[in-house]
C-alpha positions as CSV (number, residue, x, y, z in Angstrom):
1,X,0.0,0.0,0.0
2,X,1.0,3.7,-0.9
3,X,1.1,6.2,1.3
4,X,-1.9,7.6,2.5
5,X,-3.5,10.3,1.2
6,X,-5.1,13.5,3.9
7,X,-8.5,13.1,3.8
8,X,-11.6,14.2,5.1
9,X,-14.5,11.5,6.1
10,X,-17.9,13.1,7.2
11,X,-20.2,9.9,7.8
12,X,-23.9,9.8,8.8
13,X,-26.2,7.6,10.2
14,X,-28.2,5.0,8.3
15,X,-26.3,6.7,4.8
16,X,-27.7,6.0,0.9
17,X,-24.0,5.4,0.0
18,X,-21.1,6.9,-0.1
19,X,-20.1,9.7,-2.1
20,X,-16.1,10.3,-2.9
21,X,-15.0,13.7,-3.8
22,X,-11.8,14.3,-6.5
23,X,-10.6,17.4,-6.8
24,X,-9.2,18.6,-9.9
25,X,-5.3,20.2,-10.6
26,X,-4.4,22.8,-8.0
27,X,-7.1,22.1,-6.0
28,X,-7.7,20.4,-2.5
29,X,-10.4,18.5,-1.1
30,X,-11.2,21.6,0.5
31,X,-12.9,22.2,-2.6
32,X,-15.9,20.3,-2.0
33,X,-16.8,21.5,1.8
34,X,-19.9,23.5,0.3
35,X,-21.2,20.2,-1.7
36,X,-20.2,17.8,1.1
37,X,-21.9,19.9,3.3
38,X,-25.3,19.7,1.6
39,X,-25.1,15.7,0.8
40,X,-23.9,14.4,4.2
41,X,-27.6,16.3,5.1
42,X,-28.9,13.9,2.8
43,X,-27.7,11.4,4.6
44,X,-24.7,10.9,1.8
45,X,-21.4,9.9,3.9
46,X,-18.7,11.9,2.0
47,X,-15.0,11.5,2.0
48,X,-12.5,14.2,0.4
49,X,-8.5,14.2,0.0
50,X,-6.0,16.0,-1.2
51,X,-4.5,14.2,-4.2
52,X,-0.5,12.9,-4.2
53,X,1.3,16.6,-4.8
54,X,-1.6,18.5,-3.4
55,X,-2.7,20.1,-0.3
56,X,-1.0,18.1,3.1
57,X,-0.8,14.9,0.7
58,X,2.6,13.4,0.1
59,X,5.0,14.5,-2.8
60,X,6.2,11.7,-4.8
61,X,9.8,11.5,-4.4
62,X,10.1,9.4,-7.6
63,X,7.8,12.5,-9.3
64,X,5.4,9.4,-10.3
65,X,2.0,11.3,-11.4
66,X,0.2,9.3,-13.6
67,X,-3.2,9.0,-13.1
68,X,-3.2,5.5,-12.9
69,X,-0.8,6.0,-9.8
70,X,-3.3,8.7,-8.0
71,X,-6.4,6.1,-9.1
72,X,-4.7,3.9,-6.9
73,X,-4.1,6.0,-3.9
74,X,-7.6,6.5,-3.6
75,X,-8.0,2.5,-3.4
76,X,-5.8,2.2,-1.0
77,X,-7.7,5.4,1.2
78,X,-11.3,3.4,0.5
79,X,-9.7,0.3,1.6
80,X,-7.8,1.4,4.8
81,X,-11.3,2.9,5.8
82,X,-12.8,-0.1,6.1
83,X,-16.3,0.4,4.8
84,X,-19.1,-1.8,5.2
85,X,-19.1,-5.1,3.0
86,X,-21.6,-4.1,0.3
87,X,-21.8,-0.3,0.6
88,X,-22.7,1.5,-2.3
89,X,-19.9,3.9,-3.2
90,X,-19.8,6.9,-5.8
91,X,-16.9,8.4,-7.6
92,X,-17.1,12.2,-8.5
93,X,-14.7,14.2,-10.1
94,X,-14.1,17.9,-11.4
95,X,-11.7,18.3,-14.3
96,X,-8.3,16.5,-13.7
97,X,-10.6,14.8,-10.9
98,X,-12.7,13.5,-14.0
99,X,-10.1,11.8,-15.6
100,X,-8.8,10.4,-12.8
101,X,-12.3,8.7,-12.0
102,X,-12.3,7.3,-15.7
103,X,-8.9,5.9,-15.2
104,X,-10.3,4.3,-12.2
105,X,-13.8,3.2,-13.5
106,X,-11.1,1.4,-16.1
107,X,-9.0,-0.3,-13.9
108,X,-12.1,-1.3,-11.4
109,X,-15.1,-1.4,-13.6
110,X,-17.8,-3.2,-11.3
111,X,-16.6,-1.7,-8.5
112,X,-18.1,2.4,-7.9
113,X,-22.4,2.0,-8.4
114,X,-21.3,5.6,-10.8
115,X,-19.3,7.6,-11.6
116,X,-19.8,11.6,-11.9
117,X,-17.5,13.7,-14.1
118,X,-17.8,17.6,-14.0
119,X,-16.6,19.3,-17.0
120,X,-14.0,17.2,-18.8
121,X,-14.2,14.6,-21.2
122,X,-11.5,12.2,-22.5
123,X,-10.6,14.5,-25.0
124,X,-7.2,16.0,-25.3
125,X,-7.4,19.3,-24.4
126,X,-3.9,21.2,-25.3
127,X,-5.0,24.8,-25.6
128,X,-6.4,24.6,-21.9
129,X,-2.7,23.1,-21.0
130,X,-0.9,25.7,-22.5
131,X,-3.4,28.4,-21.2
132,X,-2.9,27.0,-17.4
133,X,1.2,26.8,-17.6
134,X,1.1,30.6,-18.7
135,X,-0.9,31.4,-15.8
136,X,1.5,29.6,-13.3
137,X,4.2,31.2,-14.9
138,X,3.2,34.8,-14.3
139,X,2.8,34.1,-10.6
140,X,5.9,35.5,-9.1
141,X,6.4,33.0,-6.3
142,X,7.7,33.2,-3.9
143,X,5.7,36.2,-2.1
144,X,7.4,37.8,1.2
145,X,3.9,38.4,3.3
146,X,0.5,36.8,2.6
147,X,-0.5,40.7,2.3
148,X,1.6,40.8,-0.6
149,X,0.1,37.5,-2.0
150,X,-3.4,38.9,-1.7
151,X,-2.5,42.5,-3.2
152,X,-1.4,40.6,-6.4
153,X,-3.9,37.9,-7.4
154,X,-6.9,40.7,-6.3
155,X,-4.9,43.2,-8.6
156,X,-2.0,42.0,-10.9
157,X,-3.1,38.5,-11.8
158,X,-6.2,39.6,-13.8
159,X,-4.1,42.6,-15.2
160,X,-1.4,39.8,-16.3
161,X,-4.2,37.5,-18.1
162,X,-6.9,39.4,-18.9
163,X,-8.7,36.7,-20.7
164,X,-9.3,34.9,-17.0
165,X,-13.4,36.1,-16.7
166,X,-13.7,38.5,-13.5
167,X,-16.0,35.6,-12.3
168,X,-13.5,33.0,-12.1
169,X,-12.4,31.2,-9.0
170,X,-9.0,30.9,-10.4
171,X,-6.9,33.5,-8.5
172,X,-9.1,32.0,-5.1
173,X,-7.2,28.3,-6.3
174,X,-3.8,29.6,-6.6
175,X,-3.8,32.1,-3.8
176,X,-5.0,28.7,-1.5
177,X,-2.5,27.1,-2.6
178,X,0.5,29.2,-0.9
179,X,2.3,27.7,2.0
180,X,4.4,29.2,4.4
181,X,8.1,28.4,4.3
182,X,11.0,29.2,6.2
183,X,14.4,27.1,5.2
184,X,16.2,29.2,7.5
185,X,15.9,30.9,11.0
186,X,18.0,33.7,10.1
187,X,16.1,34.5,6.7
188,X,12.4,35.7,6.2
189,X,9.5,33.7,5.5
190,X,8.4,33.3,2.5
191,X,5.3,32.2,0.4
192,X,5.6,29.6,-2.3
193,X,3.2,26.5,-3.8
194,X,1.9,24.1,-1.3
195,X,1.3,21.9,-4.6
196,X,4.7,20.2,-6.1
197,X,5.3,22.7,-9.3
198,X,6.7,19.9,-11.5
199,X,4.4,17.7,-10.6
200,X,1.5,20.0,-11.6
201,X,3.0,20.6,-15.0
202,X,3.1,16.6,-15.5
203,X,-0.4,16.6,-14.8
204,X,-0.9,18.8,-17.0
205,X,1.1,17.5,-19.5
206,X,0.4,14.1,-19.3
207,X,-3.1,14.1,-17.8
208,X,-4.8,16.7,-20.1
209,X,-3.2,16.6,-23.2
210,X,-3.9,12.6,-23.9
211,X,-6.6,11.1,-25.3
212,X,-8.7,8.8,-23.0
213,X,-11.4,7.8,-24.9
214,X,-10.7,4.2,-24.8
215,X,-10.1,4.7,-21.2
216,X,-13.4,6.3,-20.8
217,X,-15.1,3.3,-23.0
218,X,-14.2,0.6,-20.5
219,X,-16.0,2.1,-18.4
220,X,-19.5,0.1,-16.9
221,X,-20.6,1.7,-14.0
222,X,-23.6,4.2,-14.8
223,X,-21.8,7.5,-16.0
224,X,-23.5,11.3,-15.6
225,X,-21.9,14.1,-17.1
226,X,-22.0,17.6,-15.2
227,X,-21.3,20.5,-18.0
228,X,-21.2,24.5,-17.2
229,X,-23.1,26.2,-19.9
230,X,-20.1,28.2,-20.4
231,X,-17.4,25.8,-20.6
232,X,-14.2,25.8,-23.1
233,X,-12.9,23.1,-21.1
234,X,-16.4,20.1,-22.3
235,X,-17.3,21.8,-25.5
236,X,-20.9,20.4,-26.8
237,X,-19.3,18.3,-29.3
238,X,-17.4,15.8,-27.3
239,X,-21.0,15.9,-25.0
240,X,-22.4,14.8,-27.6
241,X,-19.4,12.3,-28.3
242,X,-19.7,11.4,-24.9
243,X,-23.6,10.0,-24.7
244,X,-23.0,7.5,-27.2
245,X,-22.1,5.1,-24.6
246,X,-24.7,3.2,-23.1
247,X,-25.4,3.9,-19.3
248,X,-24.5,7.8,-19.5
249,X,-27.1,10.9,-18.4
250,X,-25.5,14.5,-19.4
251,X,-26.8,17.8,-16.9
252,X,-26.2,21.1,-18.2
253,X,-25.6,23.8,-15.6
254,X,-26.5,27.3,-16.4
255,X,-24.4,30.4,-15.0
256,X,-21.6,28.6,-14.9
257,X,-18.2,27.7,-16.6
258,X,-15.5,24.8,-15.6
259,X,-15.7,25.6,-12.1
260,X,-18.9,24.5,-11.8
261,X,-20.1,23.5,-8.1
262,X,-18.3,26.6,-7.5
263,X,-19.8,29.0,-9.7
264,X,-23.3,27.5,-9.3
265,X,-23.1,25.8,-6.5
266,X,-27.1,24.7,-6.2
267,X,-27.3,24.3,-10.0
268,X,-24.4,21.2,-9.3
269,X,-25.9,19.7,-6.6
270,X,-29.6,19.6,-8.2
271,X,-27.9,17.8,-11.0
272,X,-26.2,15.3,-8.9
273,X,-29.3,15.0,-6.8
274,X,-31.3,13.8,-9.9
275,X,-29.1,11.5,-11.4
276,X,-28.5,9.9,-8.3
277,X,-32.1,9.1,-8.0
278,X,-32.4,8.2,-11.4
279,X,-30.4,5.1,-10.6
């Protein structure tokens, strides 16, 4: 077994199943608490983590960041939990989370009762890639003060890539994913990634520019596909692409782009409410 990943388990009482959370690149499992807390008053037991490179989650000292490699870390956290014999578990994941729960819908296929994927399909998407390592790139890490940190993802970071929507989460991410370091006693602290940096660009690499359709096709569990109305990330096309296999239910979210339980928070969990009782 791997290491461990941090997690987060919020279990109920007499629960319809059990509903586990992947967040997607630069996130945490922070990222759910708003979802999470609306299900687990459904009487959904939900469990979170911060995937390998991520949040308080281990760094891979071999810089192994394949997906099939994080699909697995979340095994070994479901199994180390010890769940009941029989319980009905549910795999959801938001963008680099949704390819992650194709890869392991592939490599397990009878074992998640479905499988949710918000706003990414298997197809390569390059131009989001090289969009997301410009952003990284014009962050200039590390900060002295938090106050700095803030001053320049509420003022500089838009200014720097204007094409990010004054709507998007995206400065929120990155400015939540600065940690505190100090290497020295007799030097300043300073304000760098939590997140490992090459590790993020081989996700990015690796995880969003290939092709997974026939990952996506091996697939059995039932499939529902969560798309923002304003997406670049899903177009309509590969939606469309995308229903041709049996078993799949697509939900279109209005007001709402790739961040979508974020942007519309009640929009996403309406969606996931009805497919869940459509099965």
């Amino acid at each position: 077994m791997s290491d461990l990943l941090n997690y987060k388990l919020t279990q109920v009482d007499n629960e319809k199943g059990i509903l586990v959370f992947v967040h997607g690149l630069l996130g945490a499992g922070q990222n759910w608490t708003q979802v999470i807390s609306h299900f687990s008053r459904q009487r959904w037991t939900c469990l979170s983590m911060d995937l390998r490179g991520h949040g308080k989650s281990f760094h891979s000292k071999e810089g192994d960041y394949t997906l099939e490699s994080m699909a697995l870390d979340i095994f070994d956290l479901i199994k180390s939990l010890n769940f009941e014999t029989g319980s009905k578990v549910h795999l959801v994941g938001h963008s680099l989370g949704a390819r992650i729960a194709m890869v392991a819908g592939a490599l397990r296929p009878s074992f998640f009762e479905s499988i949710v994927l918000e706003d990414l399909g298997p197809e390569p998407v390059v131009a989001v890639t090289s969009r997301t390592i410009k952003w990284l790139e014009s962050v200039p890490v590390p900060f002295m003060s938090r106050s700095e940190a803030k001053s320049f993802f509420k003022n500089d970071f838009r200014q720097l890539n204007p094409e990010i929507s004054e709507t998007s989460p995206l400065g929120s991410f990155f400015y939540m994913n600065l940690k505190e370091f100090s290497t020295d006693k007799n030097r300043p602290t300073q304000y760098s990634w939590r997140f490992d940096y090459e590790g993020a660009i081989s996700h990015l690499k690796l995880g969003l520019n290939k092709d997974f359709w026939k990952i996506y096709n091996l697939i059995e569990s039932p499939i529902a596909i969560i798309r923002g109305e304003n997406s670049d990330h899903l177009t309509e096309e590969v939606l469309e692409k995308m229903k041709l296999k049996q078993g799949v239910k697509s939900y279109i979210v209005s007001d709402a782009g790739h961040w979508v339980h974020f942007e519309n928070l009640d929009g996403f969990n309406k969606a996931l409410e009805a497919f869940f009782e459509s099965l």
